[in-house]
Structures are given as structure tokens and as C-alpha cells.
Legacy VTK file of the C-alpha trace (Angstrom):
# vtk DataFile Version 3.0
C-alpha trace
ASCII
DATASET POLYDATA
POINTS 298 float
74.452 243.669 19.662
76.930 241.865 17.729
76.189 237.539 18.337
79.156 235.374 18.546
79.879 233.138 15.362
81.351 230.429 18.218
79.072 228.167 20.345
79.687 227.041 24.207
79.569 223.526 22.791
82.109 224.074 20.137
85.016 225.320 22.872
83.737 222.172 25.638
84.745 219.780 22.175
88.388 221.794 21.934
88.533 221.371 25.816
87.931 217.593 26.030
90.397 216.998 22.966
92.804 218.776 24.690
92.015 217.336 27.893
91.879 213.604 26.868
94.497 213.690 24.350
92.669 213.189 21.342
90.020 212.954 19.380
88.964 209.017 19.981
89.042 209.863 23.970
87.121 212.947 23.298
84.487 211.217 21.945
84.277 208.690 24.208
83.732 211.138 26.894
81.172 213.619 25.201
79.603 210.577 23.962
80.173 211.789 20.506
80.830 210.070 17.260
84.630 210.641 16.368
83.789 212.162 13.156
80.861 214.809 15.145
84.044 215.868 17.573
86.090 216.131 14.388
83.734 218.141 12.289
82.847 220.602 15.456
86.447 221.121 15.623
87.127 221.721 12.222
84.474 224.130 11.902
85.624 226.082 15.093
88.906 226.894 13.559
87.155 227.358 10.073
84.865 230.179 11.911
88.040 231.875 13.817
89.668 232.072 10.288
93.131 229.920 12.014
93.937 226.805 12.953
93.986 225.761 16.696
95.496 222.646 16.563
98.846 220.968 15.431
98.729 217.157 14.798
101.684 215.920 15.719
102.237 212.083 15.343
98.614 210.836 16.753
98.241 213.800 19.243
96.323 217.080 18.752
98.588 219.949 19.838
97.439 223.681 20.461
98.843 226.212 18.644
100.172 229.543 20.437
96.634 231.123 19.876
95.056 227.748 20.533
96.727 228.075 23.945
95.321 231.522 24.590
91.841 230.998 23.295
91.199 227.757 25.307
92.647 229.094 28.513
89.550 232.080 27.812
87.172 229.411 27.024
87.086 227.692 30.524
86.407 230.827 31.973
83.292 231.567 29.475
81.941 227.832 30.498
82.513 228.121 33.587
80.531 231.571 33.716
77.948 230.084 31.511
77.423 227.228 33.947
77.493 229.881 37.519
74.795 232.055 35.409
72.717 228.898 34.871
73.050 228.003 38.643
72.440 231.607 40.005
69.103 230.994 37.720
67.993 227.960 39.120
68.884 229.623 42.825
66.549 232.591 42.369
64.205 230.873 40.379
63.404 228.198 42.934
65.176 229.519 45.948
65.762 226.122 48.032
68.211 223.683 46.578
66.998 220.397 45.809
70.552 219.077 46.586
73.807 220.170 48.959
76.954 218.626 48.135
79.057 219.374 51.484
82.597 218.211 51.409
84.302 217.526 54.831
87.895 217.412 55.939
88.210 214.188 57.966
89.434 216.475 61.183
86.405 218.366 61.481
84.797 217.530 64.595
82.042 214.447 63.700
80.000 215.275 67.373
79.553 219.277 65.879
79.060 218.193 61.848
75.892 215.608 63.650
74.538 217.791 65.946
74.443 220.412 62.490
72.780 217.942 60.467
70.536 216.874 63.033
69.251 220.472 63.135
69.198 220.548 59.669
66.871 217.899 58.896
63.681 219.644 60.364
64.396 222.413 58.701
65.696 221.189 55.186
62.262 221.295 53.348
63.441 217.998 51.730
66.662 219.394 50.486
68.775 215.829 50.165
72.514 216.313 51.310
75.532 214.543 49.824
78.508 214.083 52.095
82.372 213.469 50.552
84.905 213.131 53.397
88.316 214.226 52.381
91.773 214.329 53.412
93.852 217.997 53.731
94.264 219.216 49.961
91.361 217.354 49.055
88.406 220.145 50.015
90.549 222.317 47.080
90.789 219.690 44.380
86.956 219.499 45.229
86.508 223.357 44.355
88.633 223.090 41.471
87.158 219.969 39.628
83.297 220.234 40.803
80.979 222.732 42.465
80.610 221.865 45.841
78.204 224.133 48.175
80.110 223.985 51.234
83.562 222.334 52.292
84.760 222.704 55.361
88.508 222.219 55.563
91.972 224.076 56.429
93.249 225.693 53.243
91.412 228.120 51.450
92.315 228.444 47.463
92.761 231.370 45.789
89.776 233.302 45.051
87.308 231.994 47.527
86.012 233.392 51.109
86.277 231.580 53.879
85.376 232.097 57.621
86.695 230.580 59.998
84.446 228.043 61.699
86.719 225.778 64.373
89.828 225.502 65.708
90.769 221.358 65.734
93.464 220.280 68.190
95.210 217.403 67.310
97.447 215.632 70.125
100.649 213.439 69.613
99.556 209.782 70.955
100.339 206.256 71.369
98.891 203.069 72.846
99.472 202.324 75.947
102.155 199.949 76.034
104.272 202.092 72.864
108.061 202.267 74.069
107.795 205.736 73.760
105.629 206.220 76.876
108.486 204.132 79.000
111.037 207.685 78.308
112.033 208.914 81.459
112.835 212.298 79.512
110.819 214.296 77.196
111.233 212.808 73.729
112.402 215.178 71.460
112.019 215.104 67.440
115.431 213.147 66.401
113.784 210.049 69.037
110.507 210.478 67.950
111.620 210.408 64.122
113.205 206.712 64.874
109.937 205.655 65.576
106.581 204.369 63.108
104.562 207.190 62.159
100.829 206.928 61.269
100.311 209.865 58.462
97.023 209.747 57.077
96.328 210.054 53.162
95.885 213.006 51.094
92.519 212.639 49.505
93.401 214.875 46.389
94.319 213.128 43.146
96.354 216.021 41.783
98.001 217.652 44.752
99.889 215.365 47.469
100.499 216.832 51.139
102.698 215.217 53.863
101.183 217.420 56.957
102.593 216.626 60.090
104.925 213.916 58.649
108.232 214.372 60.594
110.494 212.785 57.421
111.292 209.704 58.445
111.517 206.635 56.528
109.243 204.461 59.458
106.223 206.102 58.159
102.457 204.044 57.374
99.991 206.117 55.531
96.206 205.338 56.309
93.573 206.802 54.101
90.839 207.787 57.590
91.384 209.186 60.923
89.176 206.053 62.173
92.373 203.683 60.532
94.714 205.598 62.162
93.089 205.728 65.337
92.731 201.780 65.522
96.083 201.141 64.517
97.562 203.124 67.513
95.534 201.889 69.750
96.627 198.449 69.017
100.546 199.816 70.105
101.544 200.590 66.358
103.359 203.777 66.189
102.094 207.128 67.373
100.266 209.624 65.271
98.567 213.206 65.945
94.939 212.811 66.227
91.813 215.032 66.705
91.119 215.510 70.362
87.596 215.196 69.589
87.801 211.863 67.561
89.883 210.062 70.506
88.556 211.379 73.978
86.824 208.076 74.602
90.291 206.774 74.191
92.193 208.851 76.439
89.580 208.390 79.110
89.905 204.731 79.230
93.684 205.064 78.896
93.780 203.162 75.827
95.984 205.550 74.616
98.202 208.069 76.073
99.558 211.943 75.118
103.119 211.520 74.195
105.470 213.522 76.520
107.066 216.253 73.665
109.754 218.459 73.995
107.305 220.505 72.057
104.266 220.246 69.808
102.471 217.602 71.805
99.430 219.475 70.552
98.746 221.193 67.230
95.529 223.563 66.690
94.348 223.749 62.641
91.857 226.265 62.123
88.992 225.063 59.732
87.257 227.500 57.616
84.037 226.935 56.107
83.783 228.117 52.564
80.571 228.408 50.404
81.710 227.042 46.951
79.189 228.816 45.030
79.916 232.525 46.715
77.155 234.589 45.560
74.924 231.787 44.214
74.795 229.588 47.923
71.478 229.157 48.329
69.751 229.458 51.306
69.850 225.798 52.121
73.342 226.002 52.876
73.662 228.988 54.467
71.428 227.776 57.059
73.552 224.315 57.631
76.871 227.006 57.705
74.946 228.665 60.468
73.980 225.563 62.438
77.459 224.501 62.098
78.787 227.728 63.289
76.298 227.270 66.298
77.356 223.875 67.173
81.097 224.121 66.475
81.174 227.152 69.522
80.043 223.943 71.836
83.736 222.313 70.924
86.086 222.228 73.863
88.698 224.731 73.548
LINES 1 299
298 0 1 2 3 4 5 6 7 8 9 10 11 12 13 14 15 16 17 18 19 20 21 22 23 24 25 26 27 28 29 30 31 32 33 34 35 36 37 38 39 40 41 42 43 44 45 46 47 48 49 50 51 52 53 54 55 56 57 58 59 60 61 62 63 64 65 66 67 68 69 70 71 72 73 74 75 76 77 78 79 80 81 82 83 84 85 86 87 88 89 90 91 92 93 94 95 96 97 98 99 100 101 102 103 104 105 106 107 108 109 110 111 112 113 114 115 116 117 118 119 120 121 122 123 124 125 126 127 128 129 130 131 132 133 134 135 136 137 138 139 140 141 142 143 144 145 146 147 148 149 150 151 152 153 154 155 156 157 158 159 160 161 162 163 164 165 166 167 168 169 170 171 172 173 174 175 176 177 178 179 180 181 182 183 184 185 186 187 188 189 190 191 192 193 194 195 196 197 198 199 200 201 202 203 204 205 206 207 208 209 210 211 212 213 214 215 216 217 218 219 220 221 222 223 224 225 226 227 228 229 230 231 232 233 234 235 236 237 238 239 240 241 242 243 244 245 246 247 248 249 250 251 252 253 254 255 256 257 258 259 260 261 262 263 264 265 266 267 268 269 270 271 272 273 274 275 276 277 278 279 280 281 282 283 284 285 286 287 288 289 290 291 292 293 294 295 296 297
């Protein structure tokens, strides 16, 4: 069998130059010596028999076949880095670690009833939780390697079941003008008034969900910040039923009287990040979740 001339390492240098725009901030984040990231580059297009890169002013360009062969090198690393992770899997079977990231509308009374469950049963397995915001759960699959995420938008190339329905409900305080209507409000009335839109967690991708347009619009970065902020008779929002039944039981806060979509159901799919390499540590807190999600009110 024929072994390759090129090295993993030498196409993660190309990446981060390419990535960091340049060879200075390449070096800084391989913690390399400018000349090392230099010379490994150098040598890379020396071995391929063409150059890679264009320097134009102080920037490193890719050439046409630069372009091609780096887009085929993230797939080899990222191959390289599954095989070493399906290794560690079957060669110690329960992960050390579970990184779980959670949209913030998943129901909190299901996710600590799972992880209550889970404990016992964990064999020590320590679990890392991220809460995130709509597009978040994808930028999480994308940049890192998350075991489970449990959100409402499923990326390309990933399975997903579906694992909870989440109703949110239009609300306002008490005392919000909008509960004084005599009629139901309709969406050119309710767009006059303050919406509470809560933050997309993802850096690179930017969602307005539910936002109805208007300009009278406050974005919160939690559920728990929007919640508060209504309550106190500032604006209305759409909130999880689950995260505000307290509220509506002490009247604190009221469903808003729609001409429609008063309530919207998101489904929430729970997909294993790692697909054939999930250990058996999170498949178990998937099925505990699954368990404990079917006690939700419908």
C-alpha cells in the first residue's frame, strides 16, 4: 500500500493560515513559531509539486487547487479525529465525559428529572451542559463535537428523533394594555406593541423566530430574562408553557387573546452528535429523556 508523502499536521497548518488570515495568527493559535508554520507550509506545497498559496499584500491567498485540496483536507481531519473517537468508544466503552447542548425551550422539569436518573447510573461519567438559543444547537455540531443536543432544527447530515413537542403561549403581565381589548387583537395591534424576542445563541447564523417585524422589539439572551421582564408589564412575548405555569396560576401573567397563534408547538429532536460513535453513556441519558419528556403535558 502506497503511504501518503502529506501529514494530518501539515493540512491543520494550511487550515489555520487560511482560517486566521495569516501566518503570525496561525502561529499564535497552533502555538507554533512563525517560521515552524512557515516551513510546514512550504514543504507541503514543495511535496504536492505546486504552490497553494498566493501572497497578496500581507495575506496568504489559496490558489484554485489550494481551494480544492483544503476543502478535502477538513474532511480527512475530521475523519481522522471520528476514527480516533470511535477508538476510544470501543476501547473503553463508557465516556468519561458528555457534552449535552440544550435549546433554552426544552422543558427544564423533563431535562432534571433525566439527569436525576442519570446520576445513579452514570458510572462517574461527568456531564457538561451549554444552554443555547434556536440556531445555536447547529453552530454547536458544526464547530465542536457535542454528544447530544437537543433542539428544533436538525442540520444536514445528522439523525434526529423527535423527543418533545414545546408549546409556547403569547403572554403579558397582568396589567399590559393589551389584556384591556375588548376584541381579539389581531397581528397589525399586536405589532404596535414591545416585543420580548430572545437571542440567537449562534455566533455565525442569526434567527429572528417568532419576531413579528416590528421596530418595538427588546432582545433578551434567556427565557428566564424574558420571563421576568413580562411579568413586570413590559411587552408580551411567547413563552414555554412549561417554564411559566407557576405564573399563569398565580395570574401574574395572562394568555393574550389572538386572532390566531396564541399558542405555537416546536417539536424538539434529540440528535446524537457523534452518530455511530455515541457511546453508551448517552444513549442511556437520550432514553431517560425520552422517558421523562412523555410525562410533559400535551
Amino acid at each position: 500500500m502506497k503511504s501518503p508523502r502529506v501529514t494530518l499536521e501539515q493540512w491543520r497548518v494550511l487550515q489555520a493560515v487560511i482560517d486566521r488570515g495569516g501566518f503570525a495568527q496561525a502561529a499564535d493559535a497552533l502555538h507554533k513559531s512563525q517560521s515552524s508554520v512557515s516551513y510546514t507550509v512550504s514543504k507541503l506545497q514543495e511535496q504536492l509539486g505546486y504552490p497553494l498559496l498566493s501572497i497578496e499584500g500581507r495575506k496568504a491567498q489559496l490558489t484554485e487547487r489550494g481551494e480544492v485540496l483544503l476543502r478535502r483536507s477538513r474532511h480527512l481531519i475530521k475523519e481522522a479525529v471520528e476514527l480516533e473517537e470511535l477508538a476510544h468508544t470501543l476501547g473503553k466503552g463508557w465516556e468519561p465525559e458528555l457534552e449535552v447542548v440544550v435549546d433554552q425551550i426544552f422543558p427544564t422539569p423533563a431535562l432534571l428529572r433525566a439527569l436525576k436518573m442519570f446520576e445513579p447510573q452514570s458510572q462517574g461519567t461527568l456531564v457538561q451542559l451549554k444552554e443555547m438559543v434556536l440556531s445555536g444547537g447547529v453552530e454547536a455540531l458544526k464547530n465542536g463535537h457535542p454528544d447530544i443536543v437537543l433542539c428544533s432544527i436538525v442540520p444536514k447530515g445528522y439523525l434526529a428523533d423527535p423527543i418533545v413537542a414545546v408549546e409556547l403561549v403569547a403572554v403579558a403581565g397582568t396589567g399590559h394594555e393589551l389584556l384591556q381589548e375588548n376584541t381579539p387583537i389581531d397581528n397589525e395591534r399586536l405589532s404596535r406593541e414591545l416585543q420580548l424576542v430572545i437571542r440567537d445563541s449562534a455566533v455565525e447564523i442569526s434567527l429572528d423566530a417568532g419576531w413579528l417585524g416590528s421596530n418595538r422589539r427588546w432582545t433578551v439572551s434567556s427565557v428566564q430574562s424574558a420571563l421576568e421582564i413580562v411579568e413586570s408589564g413590559i411587552g408580551f412575548a411567547w413563552l414555554p408553557k412549561a417554564d411559566i405555569g407557576e405564573a399563569l396560576e398565580k395570574g401574574v401573567l395572562k394568555p393574550l387573546p389572538l386572532v390566531s397563534g396564541s399558542e405555537k408547538r416546536i417539536q424538539v429532536y434529540a440528535i446524537l452528535g457523534k452518530g455511530e460513535r455515541t457511546g453508551p453513556a448517552a444513549r442511556l441519558l437520550v432514553e431517560l429523556l425520552q422517558v421523562e419528556c412523555r410525562k410533559c403535558p400535551s
